[in-house]
C-alpha positions as CSV (number, residue, x, y, z in Angstrom):
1,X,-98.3,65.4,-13.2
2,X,-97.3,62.8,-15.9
3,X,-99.4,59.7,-14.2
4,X,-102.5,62.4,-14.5
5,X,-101.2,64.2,-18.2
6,X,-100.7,60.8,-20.0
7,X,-104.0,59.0,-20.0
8,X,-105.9,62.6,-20.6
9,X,-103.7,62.3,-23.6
10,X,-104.5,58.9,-24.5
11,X,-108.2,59.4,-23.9
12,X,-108.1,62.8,-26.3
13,X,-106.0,60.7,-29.0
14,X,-109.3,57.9,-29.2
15,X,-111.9,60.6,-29.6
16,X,-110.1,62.5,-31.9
17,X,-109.1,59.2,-34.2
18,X,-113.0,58.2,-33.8
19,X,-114.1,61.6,-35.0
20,X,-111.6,61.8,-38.1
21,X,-112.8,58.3,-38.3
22,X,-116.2,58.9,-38.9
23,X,-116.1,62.6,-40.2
24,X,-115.9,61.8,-44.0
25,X,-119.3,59.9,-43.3
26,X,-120.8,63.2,-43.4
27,X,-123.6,61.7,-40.3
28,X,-125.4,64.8,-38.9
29,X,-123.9,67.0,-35.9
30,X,-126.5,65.0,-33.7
31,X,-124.9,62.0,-34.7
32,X,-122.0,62.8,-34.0
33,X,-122.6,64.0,-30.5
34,X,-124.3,60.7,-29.9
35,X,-121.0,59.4,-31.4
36,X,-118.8,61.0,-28.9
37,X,-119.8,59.3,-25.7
38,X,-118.9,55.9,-26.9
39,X,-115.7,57.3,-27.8
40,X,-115.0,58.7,-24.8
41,X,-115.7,55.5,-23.3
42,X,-113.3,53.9,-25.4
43,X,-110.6,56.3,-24.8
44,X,-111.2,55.5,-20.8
45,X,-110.6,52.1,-21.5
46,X,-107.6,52.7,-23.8
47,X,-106.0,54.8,-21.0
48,X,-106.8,52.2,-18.4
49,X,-105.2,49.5,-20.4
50,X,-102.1,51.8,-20.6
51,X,-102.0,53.0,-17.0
52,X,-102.0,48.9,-16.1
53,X,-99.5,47.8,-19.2
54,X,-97.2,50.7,-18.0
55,X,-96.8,49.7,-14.6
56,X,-96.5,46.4,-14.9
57,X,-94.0,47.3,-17.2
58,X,-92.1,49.2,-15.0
59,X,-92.6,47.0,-12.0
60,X,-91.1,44.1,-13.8
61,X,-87.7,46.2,-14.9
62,X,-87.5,47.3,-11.8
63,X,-87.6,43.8,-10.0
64,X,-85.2,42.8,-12.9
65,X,-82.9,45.5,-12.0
66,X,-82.7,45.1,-8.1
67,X,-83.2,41.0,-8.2
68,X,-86.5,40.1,-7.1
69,X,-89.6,41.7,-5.9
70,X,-88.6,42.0,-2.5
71,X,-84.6,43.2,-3.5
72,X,-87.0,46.8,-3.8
73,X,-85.8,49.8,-1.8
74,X,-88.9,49.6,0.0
75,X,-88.5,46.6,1.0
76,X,-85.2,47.2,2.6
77,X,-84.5,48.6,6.2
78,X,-84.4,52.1,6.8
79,X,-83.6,55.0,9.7
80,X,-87.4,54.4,10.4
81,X,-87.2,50.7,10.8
82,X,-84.1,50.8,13.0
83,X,-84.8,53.8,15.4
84,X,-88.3,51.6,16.2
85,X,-86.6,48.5,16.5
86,X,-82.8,48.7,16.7
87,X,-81.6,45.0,16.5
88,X,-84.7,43.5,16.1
89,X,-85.1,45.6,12.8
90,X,-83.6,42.4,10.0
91,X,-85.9,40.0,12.1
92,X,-89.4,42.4,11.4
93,X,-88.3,42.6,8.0
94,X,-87.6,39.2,7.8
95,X,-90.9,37.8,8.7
96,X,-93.4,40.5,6.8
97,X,-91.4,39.5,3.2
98,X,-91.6,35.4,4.6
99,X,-95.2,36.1,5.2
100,X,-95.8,38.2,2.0
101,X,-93.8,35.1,0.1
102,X,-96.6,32.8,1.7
103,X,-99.4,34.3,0.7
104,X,-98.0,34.7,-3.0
105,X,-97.1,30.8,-2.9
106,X,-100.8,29.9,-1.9
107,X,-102.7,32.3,-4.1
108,X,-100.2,30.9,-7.0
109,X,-101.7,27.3,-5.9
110,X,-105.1,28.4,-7.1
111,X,-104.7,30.6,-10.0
112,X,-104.6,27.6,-12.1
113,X,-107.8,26.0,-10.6
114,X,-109.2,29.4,-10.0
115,X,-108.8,30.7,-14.4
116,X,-110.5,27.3,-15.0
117,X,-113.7,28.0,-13.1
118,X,-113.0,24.9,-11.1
119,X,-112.7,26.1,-7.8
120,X,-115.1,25.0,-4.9
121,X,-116.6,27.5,-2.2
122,X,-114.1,26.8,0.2
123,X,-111.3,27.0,-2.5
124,X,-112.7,30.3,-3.7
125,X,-113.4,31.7,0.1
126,X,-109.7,30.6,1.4
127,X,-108.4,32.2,-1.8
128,X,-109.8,35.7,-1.0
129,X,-108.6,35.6,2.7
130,X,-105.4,35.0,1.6
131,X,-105.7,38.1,-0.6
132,X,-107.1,40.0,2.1
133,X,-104.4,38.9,4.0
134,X,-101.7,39.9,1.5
135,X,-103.6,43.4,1.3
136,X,-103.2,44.1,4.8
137,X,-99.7,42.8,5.2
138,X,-98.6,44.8,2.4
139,X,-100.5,47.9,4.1
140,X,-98.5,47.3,7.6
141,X,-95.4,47.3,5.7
142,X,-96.3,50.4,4.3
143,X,-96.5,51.8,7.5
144,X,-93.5,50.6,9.2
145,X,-91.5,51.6,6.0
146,X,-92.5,54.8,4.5
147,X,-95.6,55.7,6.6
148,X,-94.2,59.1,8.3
149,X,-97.8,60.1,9.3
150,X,-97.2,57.5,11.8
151,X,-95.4,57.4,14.9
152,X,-92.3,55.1,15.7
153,X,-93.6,54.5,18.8
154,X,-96.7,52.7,17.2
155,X,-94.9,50.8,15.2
156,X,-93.9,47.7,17.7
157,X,-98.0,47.3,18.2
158,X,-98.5,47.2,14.3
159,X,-95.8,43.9,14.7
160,X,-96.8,42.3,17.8
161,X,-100.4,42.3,16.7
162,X,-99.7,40.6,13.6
163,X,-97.0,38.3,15.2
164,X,-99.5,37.5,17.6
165,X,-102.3,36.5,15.4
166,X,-99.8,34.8,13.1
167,X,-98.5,32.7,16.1
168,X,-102.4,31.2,17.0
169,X,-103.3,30.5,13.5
170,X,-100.0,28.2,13.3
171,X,-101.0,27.3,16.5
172,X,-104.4,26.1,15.2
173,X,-102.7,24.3,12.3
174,X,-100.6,22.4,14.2
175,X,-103.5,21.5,16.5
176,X,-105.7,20.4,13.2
177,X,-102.9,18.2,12.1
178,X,-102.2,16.5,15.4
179,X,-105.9,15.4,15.4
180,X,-105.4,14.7,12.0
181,X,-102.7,12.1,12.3
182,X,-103.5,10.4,15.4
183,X,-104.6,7.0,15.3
184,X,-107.5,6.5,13.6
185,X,-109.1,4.0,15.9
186,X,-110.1,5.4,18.7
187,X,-112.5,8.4,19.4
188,X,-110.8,8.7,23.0
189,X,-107.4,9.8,21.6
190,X,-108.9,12.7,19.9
191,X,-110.5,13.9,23.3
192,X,-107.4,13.0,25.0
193,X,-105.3,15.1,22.0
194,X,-107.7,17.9,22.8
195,X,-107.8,18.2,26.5
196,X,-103.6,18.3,25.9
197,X,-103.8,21.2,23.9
198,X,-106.2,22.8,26.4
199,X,-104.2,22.0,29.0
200,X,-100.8,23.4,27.3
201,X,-101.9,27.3,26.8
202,X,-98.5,28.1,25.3
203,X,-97.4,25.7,21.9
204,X,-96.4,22.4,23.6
205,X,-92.6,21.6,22.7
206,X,-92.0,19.1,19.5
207,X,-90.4,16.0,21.9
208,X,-93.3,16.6,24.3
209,X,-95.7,15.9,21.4
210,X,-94.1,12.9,20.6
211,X,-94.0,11.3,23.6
212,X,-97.2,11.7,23.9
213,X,-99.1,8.4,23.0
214,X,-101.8,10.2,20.9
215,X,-99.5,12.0,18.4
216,X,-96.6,9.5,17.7
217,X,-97.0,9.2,14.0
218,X,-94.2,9.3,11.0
219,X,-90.7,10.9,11.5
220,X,-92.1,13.1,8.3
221,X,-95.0,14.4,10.3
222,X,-92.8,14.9,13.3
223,X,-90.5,17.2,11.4
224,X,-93.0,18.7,9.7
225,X,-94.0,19.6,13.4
226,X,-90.9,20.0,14.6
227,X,-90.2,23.1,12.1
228,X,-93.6,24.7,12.6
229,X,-92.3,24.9,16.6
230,X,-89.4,26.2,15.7
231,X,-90.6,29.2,13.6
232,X,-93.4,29.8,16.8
233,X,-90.7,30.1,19.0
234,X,-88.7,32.2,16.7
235,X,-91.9,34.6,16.0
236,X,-92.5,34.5,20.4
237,X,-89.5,35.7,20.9
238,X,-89.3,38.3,18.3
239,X,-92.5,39.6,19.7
240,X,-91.3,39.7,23.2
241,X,-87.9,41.5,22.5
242,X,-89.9,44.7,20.9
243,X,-92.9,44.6,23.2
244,X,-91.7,47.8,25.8
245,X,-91.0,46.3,28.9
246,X,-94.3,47.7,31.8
């Protein structure tokens, strides 16, 4: 009742201040009424600016209070999150809030670029997947957490999905890159690179990539690849521990 109370208020306060404003003006009665719709447009914008101001306000104390954004109580596990996945429960939690970090850290990258005006159409188009990818993580969460229109038993499908799609657009990176670092002198060893991947449905292991004569590049590189295997393996076998057994 007080979200819907408090900006009727506000909106009331800015007419009425615009009225008393212009009442000693004497202005005829149509003038005023013409008067009146601007102020009520004012008084909308008023309330919107303190719907916005007061929950970022309380957002921020809030995070203050509990030590970060995702410290939140709905961000922590519940009975719901535990009865659909027992053990497994920290690990979901785990990887929404690492995925939800993510998606803050790149959209971070290109606020500067973006409040300049300087972004280029694949800047600006990657930007808003990754907010459209924030949206719908957030929304999932939502479900999992708090969403008691929703069955338990749906909820493993909710994660697998997303686990699943998060594992083959890793999987796509790491393919990019490979091709990206090979030697850059013949046109072969990007076939060759190719046809591996094809060939190796599931990710290929880190010390299989680099013993292949295509992708044997800097130690950097290789760690960089190494830890991308890692955290596949780590989201295939979260998946397959809460996919019900058939």
């Amino acid at each position: 009742v007080y979200r819907l109370v408090m900006p009727l208020v506000v909106v009331t306060a800015v007419v009425a201040l615009v009225m008393l404003a212009i009442a000693p003006l004497a202005l005829p009665e149509l003038v005023l009424s013409l008067a009146f719709i601007p102020a009520v447009i004012t008084g909308l914008y008023v309330a919107t600016l303190y719907v916005r101001g007061k929950d970022y306000l309380y957002h921020t104390l809030r995070c203050r209070y509990y030590g970060g954004e995702f410290n939140l109580p709905q961000f922590q596990l519940n009975t719901r999150l535990t009865q659909a996945f027992k053990e497994q429960a920290p690990q979901v939690r785990a990887f929404y809030i690492a995925e939800l970090k993510k998606c803050d850290a790149l959209l971070a990258s290109f606020e500067a670029g973006f409040k300049a005006g300087i972004l280029d159409d694949d800047a600006l188009e990657r930007r808003k997947d990754i907010g459209k990818r924030r949206l719908q993580l957030s929304l999932e969460w939502y479900d999992l957490h708090s969403n008691a229109e929703l069955g338990i038993d749906s909820l493993p499908t909710i994660v697998t999905k997303r686990l699943d799609e998060t594992i083959q657009a890793s999987f796509a990176e790491l393919q990019t890159a490979m091709q990206q670092n090979m030697p850059k002198n013949t046109a072969c060893y990007r076939e060759k690179t190719i046809r591996f991947f094809d060939d190796n449905h599931a990710h290929p292991a880190p010390d299989q990539l680099l013993r292949y004569p295509t992708t044997r590049c800097s130690l950097q590189f290789f760690a960089k690849v190494k830890s991308k295997h890692q955290r596949m393996s780590a989201l295939d076998n979260l998946a397959t521990s809460i996919t019900p057994a058939t």
